[in-house]
Residue frames as a rotation matrix with the C-alpha (Angstrom) as fourth column:
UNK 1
0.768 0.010 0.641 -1.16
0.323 -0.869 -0.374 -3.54
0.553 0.494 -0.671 -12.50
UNK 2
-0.317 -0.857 0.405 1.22
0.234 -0.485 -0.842 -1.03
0.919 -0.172 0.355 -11.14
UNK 3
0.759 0.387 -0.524 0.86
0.638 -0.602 0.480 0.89
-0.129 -0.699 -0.704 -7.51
UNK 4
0.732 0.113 0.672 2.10
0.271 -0.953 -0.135 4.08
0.626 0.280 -0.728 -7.24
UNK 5
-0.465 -0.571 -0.676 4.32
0.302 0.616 -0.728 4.87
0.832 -0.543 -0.114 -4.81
UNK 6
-0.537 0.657 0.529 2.05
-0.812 -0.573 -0.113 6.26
0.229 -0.490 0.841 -2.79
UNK 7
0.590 0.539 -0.602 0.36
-0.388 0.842 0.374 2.69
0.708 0.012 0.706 -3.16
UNK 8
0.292 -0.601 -0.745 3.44
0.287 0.797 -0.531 0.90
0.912 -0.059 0.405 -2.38
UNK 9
-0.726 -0.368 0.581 3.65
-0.553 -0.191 -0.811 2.61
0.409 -0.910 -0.065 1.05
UNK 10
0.289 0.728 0.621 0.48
-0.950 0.139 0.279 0.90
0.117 -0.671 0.732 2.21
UNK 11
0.724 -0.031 -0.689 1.91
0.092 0.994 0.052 -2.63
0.684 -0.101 0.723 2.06
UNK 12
-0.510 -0.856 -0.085 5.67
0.223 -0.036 -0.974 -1.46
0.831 -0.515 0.210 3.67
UNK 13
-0.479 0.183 0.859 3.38
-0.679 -0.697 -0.231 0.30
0.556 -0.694 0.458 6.47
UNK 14
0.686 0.674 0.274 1.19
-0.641 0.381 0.667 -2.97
0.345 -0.633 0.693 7.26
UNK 15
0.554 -0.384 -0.739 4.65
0.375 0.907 -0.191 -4.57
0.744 -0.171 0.646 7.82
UNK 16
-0.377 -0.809 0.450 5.68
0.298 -0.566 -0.769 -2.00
0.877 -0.156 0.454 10.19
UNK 17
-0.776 0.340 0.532 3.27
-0.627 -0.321 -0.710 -0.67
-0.070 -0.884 0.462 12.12
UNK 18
-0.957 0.286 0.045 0.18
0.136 0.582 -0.802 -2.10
-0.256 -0.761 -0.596 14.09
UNK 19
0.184 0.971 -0.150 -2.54
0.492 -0.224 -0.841 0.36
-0.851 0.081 -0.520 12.82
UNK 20
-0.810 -0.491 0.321 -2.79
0.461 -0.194 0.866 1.49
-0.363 0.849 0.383 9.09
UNK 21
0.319 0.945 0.073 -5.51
0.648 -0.161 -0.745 3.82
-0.692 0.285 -0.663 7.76
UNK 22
-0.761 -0.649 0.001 -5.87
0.322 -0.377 0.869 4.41
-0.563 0.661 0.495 4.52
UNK 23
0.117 0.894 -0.432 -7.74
0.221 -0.448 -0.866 7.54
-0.968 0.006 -0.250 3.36
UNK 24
-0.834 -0.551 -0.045 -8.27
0.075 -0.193 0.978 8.12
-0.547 0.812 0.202 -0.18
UNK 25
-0.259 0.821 -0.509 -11.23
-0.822 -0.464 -0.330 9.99
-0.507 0.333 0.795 -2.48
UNK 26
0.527 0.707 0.472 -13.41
-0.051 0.580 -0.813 7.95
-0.848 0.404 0.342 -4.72
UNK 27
0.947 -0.250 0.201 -11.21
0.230 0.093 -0.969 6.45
0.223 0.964 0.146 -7.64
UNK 28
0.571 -0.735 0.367 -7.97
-0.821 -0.511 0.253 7.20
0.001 -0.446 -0.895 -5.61
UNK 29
-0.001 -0.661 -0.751 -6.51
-0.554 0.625 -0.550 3.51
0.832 0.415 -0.367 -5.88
UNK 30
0.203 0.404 0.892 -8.19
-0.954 0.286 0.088 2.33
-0.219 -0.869 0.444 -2.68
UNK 31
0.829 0.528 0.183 -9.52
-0.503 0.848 -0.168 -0.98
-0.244 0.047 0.969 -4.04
UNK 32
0.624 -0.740 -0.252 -5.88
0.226 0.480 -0.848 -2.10
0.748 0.472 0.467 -5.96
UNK 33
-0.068 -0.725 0.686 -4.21
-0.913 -0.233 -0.336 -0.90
0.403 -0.648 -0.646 -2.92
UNK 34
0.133 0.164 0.977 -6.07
-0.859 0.511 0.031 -3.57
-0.495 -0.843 0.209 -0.81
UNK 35
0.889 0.433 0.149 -5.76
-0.336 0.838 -0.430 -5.99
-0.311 0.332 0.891 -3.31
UNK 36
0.235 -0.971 -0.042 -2.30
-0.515 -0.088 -0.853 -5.82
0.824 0.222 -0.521 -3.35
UNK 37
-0.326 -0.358 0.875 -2.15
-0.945 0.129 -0.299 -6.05
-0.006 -0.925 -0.381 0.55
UNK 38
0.276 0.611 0.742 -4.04
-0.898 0.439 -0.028 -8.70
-0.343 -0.659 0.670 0.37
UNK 39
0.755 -0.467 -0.460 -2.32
-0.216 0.485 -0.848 -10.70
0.619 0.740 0.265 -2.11
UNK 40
0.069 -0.983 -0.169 0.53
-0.429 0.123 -0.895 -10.26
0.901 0.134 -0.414 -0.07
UNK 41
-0.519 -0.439 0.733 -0.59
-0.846 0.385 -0.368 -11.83
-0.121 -0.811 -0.572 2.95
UNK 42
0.878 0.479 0.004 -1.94
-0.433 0.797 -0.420 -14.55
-0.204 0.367 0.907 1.56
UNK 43
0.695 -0.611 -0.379 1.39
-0.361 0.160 -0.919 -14.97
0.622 0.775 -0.109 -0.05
UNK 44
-0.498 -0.778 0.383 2.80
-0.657 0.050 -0.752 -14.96
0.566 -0.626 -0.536 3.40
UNK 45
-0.218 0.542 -0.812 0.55
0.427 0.801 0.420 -17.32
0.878 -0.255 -0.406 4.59
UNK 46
-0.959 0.206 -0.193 -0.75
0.043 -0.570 -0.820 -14.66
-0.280 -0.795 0.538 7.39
UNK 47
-0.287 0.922 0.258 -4.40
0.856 0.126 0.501 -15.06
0.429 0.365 -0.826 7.91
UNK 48
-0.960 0.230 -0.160 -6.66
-0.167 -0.929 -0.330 -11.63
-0.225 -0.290 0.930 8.20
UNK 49
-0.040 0.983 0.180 -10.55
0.960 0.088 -0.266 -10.92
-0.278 0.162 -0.947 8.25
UNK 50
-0.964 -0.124 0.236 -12.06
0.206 -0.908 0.365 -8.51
0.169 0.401 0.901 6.35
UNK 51
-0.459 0.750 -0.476 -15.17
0.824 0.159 -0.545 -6.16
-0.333 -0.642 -0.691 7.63
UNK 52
-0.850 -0.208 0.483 -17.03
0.368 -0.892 0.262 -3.21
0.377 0.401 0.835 7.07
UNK 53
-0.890 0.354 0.289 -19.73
-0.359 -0.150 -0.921 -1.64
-0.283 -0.923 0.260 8.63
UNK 54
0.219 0.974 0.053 -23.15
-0.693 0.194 -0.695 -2.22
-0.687 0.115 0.717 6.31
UNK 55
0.001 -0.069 0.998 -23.85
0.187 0.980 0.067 -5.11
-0.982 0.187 0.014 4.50
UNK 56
0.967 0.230 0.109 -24.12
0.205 -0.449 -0.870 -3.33
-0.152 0.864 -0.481 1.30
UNK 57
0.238 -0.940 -0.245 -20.25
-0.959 -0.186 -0.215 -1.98
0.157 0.286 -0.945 1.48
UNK 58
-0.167 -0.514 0.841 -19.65
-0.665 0.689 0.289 -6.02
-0.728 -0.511 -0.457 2.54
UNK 59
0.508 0.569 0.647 -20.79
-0.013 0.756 -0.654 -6.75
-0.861 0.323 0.392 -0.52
UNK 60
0.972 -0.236 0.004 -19.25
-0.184 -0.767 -0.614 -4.70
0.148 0.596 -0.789 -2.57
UNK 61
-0.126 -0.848 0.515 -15.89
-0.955 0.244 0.167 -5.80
-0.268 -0.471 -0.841 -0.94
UNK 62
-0.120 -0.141 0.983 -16.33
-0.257 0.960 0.107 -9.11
-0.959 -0.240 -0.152 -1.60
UNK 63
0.771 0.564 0.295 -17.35
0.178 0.254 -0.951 -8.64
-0.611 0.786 0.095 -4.91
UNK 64
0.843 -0.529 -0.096 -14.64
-0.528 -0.848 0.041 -6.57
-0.103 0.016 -0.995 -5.52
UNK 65
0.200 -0.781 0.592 -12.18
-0.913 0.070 0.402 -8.74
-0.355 -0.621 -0.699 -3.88
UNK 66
-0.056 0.263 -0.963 -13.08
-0.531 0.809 0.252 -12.10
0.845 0.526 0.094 -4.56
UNK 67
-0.666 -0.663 -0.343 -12.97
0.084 0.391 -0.917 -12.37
0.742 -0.639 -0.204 -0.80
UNK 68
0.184 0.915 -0.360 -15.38
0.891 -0.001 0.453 -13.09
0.414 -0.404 -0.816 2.11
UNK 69
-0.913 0.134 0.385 -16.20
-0.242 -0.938 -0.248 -9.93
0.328 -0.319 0.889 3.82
UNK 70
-0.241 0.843 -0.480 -18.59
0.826 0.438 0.355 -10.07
0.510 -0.311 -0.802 6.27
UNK 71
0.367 0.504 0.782 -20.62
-0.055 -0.827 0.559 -6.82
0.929 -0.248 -0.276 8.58
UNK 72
-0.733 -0.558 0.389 -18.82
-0.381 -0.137 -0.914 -6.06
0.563 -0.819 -0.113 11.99
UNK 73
-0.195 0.557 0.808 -22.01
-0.966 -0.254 -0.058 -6.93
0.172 -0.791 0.587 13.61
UNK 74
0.774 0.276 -0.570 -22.55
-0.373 0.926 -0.057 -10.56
0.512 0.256 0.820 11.75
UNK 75
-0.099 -0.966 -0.238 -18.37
-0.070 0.245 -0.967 -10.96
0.993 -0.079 -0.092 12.33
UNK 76
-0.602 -0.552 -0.578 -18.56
0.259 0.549 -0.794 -10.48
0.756 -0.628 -0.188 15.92
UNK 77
0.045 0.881 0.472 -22.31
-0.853 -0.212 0.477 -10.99
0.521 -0.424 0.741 17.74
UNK 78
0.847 0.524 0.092 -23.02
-0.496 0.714 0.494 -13.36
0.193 -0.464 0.865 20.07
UNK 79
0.584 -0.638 0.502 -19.56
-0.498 0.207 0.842 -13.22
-0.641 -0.742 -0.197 21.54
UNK 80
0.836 -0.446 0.318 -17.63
0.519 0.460 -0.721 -14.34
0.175 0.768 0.616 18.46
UNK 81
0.316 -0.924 -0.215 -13.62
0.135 -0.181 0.974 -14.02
-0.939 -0.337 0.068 18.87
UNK 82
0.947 -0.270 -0.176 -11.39
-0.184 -0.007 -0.983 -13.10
0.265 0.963 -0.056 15.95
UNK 83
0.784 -0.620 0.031 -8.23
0.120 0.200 0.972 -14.44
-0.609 -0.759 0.231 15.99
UNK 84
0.816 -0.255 0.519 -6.78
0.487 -0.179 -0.855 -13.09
0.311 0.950 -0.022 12.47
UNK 85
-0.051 -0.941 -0.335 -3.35
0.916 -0.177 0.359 -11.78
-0.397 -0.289 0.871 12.66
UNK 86
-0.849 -0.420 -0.322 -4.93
0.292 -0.880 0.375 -8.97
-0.441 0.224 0.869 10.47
UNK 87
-0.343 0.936 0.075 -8.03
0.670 0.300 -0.679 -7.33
-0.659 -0.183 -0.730 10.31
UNK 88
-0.953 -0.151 0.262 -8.93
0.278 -0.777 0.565 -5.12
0.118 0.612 0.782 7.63
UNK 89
-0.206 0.775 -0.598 -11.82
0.578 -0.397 -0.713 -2.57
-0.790 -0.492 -0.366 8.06
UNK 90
-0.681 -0.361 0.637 -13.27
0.732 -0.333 0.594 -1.14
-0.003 0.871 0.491 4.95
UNK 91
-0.122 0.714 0.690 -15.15
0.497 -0.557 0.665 1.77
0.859 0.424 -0.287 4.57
UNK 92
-0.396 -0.215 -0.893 -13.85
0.839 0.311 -0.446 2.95
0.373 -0.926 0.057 7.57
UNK 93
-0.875 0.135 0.465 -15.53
-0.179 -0.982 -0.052 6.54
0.450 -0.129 0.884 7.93
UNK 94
0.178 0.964 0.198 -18.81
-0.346 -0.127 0.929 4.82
0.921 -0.234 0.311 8.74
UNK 95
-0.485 -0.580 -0.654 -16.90
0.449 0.477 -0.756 3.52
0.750 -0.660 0.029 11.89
UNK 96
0.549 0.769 0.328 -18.79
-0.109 -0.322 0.940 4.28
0.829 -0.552 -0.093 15.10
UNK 97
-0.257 -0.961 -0.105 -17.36
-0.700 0.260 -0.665 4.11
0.666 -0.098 -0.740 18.00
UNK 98
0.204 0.530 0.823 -19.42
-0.867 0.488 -0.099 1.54
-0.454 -0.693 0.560 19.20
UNK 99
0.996 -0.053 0.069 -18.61
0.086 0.705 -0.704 -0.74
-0.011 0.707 0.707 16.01
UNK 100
0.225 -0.974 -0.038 -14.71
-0.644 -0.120 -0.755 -0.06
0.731 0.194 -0.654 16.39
UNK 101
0.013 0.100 0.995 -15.39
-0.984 0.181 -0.006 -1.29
-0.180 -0.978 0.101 20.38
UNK 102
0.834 0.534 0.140 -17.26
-0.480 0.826 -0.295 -4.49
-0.273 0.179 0.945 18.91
UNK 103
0.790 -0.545 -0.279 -14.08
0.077 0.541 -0.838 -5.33
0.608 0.641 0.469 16.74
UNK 104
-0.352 -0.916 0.191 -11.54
-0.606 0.068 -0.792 -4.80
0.713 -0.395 -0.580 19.64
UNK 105
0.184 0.379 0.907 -13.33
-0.885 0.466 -0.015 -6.50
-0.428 -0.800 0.421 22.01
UNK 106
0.745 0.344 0.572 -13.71
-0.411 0.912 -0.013 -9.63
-0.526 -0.225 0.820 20.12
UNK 107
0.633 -0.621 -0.461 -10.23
-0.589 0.000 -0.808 -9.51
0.502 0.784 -0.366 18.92
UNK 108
0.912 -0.225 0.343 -8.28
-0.212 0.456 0.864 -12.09
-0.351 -0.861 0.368 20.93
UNK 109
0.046 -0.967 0.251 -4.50
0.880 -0.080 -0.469 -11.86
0.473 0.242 0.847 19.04
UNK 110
0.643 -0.067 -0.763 -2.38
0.456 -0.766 0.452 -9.76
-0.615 -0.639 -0.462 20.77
UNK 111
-0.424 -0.870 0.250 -0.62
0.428 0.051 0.902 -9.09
-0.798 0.490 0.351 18.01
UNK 112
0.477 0.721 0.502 -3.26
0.717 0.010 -0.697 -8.09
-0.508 0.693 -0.512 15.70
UNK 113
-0.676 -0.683 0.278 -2.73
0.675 -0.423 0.604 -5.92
-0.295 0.596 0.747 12.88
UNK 114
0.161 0.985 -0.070 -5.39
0.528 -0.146 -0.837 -3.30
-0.834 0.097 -0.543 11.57
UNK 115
-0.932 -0.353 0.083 -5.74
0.247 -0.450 0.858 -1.62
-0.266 0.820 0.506 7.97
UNK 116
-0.159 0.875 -0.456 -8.44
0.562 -0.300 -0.771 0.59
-0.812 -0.379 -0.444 7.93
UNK 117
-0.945 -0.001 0.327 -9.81
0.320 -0.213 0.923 1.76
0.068 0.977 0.202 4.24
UNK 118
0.262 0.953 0.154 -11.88
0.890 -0.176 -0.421 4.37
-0.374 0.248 -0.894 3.63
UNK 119
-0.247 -0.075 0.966 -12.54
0.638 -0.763 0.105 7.99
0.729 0.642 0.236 2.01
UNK 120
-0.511 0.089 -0.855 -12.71
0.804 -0.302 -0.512 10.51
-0.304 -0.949 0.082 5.26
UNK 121
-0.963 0.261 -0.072 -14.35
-0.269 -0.890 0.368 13.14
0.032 0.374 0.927 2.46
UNK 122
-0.526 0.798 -0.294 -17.48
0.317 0.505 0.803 10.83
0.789 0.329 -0.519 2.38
UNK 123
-0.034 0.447 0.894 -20.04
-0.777 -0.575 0.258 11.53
0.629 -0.686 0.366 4.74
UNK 124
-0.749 -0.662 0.023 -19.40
-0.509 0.553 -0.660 10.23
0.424 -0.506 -0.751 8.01
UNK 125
-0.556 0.634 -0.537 -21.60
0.478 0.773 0.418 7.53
0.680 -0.024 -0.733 10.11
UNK 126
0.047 0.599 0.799 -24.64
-0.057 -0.797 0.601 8.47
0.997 -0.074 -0.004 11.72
UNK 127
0.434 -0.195 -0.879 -23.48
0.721 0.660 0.209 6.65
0.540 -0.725 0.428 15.36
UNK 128
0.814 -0.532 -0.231 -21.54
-0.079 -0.497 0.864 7.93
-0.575 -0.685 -0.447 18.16
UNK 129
0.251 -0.958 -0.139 -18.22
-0.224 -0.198 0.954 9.60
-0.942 -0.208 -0.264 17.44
UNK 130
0.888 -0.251 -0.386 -16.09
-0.344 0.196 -0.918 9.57
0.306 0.948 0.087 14.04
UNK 131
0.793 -0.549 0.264 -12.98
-0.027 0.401 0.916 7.34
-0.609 -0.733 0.303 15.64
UNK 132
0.262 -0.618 0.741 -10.93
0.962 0.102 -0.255 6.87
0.082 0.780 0.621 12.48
UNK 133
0.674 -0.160 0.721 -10.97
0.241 -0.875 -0.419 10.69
0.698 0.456 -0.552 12.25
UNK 134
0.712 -0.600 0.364 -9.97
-0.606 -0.263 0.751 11.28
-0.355 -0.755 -0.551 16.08
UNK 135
0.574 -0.774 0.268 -7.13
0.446 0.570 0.690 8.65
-0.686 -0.276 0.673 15.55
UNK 136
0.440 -0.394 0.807 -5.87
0.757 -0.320 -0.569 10.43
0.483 0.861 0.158 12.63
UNK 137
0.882 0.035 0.470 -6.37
-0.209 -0.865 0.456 13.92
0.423 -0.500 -0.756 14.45
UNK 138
0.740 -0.614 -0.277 -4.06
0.426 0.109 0.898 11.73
-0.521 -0.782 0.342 17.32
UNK 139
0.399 -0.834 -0.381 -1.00
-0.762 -0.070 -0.644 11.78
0.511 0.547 -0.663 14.50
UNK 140
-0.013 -0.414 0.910 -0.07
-0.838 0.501 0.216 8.33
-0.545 -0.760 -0.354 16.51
UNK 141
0.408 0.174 0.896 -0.83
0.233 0.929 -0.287 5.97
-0.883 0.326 0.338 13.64
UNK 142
-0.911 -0.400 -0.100 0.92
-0.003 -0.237 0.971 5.78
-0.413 0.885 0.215 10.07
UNK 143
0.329 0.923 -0.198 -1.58
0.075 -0.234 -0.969 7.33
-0.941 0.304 -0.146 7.61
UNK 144
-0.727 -0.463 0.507 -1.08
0.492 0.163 0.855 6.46
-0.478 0.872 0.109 3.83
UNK 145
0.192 0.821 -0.538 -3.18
0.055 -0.556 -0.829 9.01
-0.980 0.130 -0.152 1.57
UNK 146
-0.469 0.184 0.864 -3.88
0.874 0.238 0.424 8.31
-0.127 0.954 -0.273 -2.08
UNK 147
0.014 0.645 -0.764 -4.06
-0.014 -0.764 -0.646 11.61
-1.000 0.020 -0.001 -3.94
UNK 148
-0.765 0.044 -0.642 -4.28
-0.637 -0.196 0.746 10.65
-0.093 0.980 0.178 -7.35
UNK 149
-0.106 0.932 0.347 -7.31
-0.523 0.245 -0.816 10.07
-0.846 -0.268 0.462 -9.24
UNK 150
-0.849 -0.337 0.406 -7.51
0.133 0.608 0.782 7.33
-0.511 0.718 -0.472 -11.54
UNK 151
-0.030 0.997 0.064 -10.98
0.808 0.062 -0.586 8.05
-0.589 0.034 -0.808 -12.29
UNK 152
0.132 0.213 -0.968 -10.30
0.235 -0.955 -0.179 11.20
-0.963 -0.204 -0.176 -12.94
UNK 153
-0.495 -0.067 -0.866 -10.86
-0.824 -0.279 0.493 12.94
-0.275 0.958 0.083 -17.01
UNK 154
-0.900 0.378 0.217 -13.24
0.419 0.614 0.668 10.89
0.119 0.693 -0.711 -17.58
UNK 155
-0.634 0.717 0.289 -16.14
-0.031 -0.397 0.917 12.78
0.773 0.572 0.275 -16.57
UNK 156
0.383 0.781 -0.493 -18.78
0.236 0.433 0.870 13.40
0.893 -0.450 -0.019 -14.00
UNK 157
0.839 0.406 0.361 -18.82
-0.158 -0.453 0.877 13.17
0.520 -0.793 -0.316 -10.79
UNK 158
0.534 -0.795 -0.286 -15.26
0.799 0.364 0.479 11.96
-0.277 -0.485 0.830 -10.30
UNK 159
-0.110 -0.461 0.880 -13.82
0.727 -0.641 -0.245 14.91
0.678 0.613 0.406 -12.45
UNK 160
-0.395 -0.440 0.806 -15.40
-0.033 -0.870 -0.492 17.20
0.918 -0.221 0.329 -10.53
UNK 161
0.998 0.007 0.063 -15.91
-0.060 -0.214 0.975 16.56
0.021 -0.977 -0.213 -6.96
UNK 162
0.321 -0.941 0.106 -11.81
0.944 0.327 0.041 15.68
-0.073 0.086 0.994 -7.53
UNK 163
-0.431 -0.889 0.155 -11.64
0.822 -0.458 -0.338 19.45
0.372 -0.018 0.928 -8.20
UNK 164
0.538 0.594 0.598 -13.85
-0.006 -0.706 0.708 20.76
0.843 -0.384 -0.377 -5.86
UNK 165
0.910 -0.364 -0.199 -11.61
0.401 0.651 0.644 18.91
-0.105 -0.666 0.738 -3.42
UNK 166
-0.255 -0.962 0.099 -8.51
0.944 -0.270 -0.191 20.35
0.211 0.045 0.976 -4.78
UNK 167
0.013 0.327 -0.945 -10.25
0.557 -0.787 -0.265 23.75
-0.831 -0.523 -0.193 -4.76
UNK 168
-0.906 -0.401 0.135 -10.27
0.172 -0.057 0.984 23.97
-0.386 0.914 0.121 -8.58
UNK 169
0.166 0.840 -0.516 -12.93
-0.828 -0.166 -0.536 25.39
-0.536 0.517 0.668 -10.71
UNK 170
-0.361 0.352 0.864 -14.73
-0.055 0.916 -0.397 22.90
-0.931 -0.191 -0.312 -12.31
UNK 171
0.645 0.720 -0.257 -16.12
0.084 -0.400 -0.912 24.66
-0.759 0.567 -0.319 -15.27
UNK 172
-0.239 -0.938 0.252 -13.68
0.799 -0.043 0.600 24.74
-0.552 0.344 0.759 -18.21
UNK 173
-0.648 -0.518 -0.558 -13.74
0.418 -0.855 0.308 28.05
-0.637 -0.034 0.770 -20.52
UNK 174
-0.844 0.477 -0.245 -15.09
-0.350 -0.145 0.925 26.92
0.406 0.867 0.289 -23.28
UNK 175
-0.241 0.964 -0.114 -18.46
0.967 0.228 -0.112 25.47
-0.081 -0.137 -0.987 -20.95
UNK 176
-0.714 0.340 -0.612 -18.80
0.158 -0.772 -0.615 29.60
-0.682 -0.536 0.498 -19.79
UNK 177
-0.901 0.277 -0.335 -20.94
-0.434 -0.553 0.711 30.28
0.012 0.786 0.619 -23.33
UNK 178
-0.581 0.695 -0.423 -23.09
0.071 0.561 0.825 27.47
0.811 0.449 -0.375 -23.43
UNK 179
-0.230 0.546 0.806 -26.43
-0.771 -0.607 0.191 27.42
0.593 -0.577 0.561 -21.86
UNK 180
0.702 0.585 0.407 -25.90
-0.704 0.480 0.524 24.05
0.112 -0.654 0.748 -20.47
UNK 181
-0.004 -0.995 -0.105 -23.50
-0.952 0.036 -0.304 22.05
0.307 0.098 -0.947 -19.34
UNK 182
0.858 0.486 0.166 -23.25
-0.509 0.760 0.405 18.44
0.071 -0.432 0.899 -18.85
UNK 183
-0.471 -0.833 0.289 -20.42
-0.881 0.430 -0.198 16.10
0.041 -0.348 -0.937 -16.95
């Protein structure tokens, strides 16, 4: 498919900078972003690992992807090293900062790269600290934010949490009569 250009900043940005985090609502173009990125370092023949915090979003990623994906804890217990030139971190709101620690620690490139994917509207992880946010907060890393919803007009719960988020009434004119309403 296409990316947006909004997409097309998240590849120029992992060739630039060191840390990438990309925040973007449910149906925002997350999943074709990374699969772009990833495409392209494959293409360069740059090897990266991909993580995430529960084993449930590591599935989902892999399913997704067609790529292993494995749980920050499996990826790097018992003193495992990562030596990927790029490490991608999905679902990154559920980041702890005890599970961010885990993945620098057992990073051994000095060079590494990081691309950090997730939705910062989602609720965050129950752990110490919300790190992804504070680094944002810093303004020291390139953030790439995906505000269109592809999802979106079709219905439900993308439609309208997409315009609670904007701060848009949800309700359209013609629902105001009826005694029920269903998305």
């Amino acid at each position: 498919g296409t990316l947006t250009e909004e997409q097309m900043d998240i590849p120029r940005s992992i060739c630039e900078y060191r840390f990438v985090i990309v925040d973007a609502l449910a149906g925002g173009g997350k999943s074709a972003s990374m699969m772009s990125c990833l495409k392209m370092l494959e293409d360069a023949r740059i090897n990266y690992c991909c993580m995430t915090a529960t084993g449930k979003a590591s599935k989902r990623f892999t399913e997704a992807s067609g790529r292993p994906c494995s749980t920050i804890h499996r990826r790097t217990g018992n003193d495992k090293t990562i030596d990927a030139e790029v490490i991608v971190l999905d679902e990154d709101s559920l980041l702890s900062i005890e599970l961010l620690g885990m993945v620098i620690r057992a990073c051994t490139n000095p060079n590494v790269r990081f691309l950090c994917l997730g939705d910062l509207q989602q609720l965050i992880n129950l752990n110490l600290g919300t790190p992804i946010k504070d680094i944002i907060d810093s303004g020291l890393v390139k953030v790439c934010t995906l505000t269109k919803c592809f999802r979106f007009g079709k219905g439900g719960k993308a439609t309208v949490s997409t315009k609670c988020r904007r701060g848009e009434f949800y309700i359209e004119d013609e629902d105001f009569d009826k005694d029920k309403v269903v998305y």
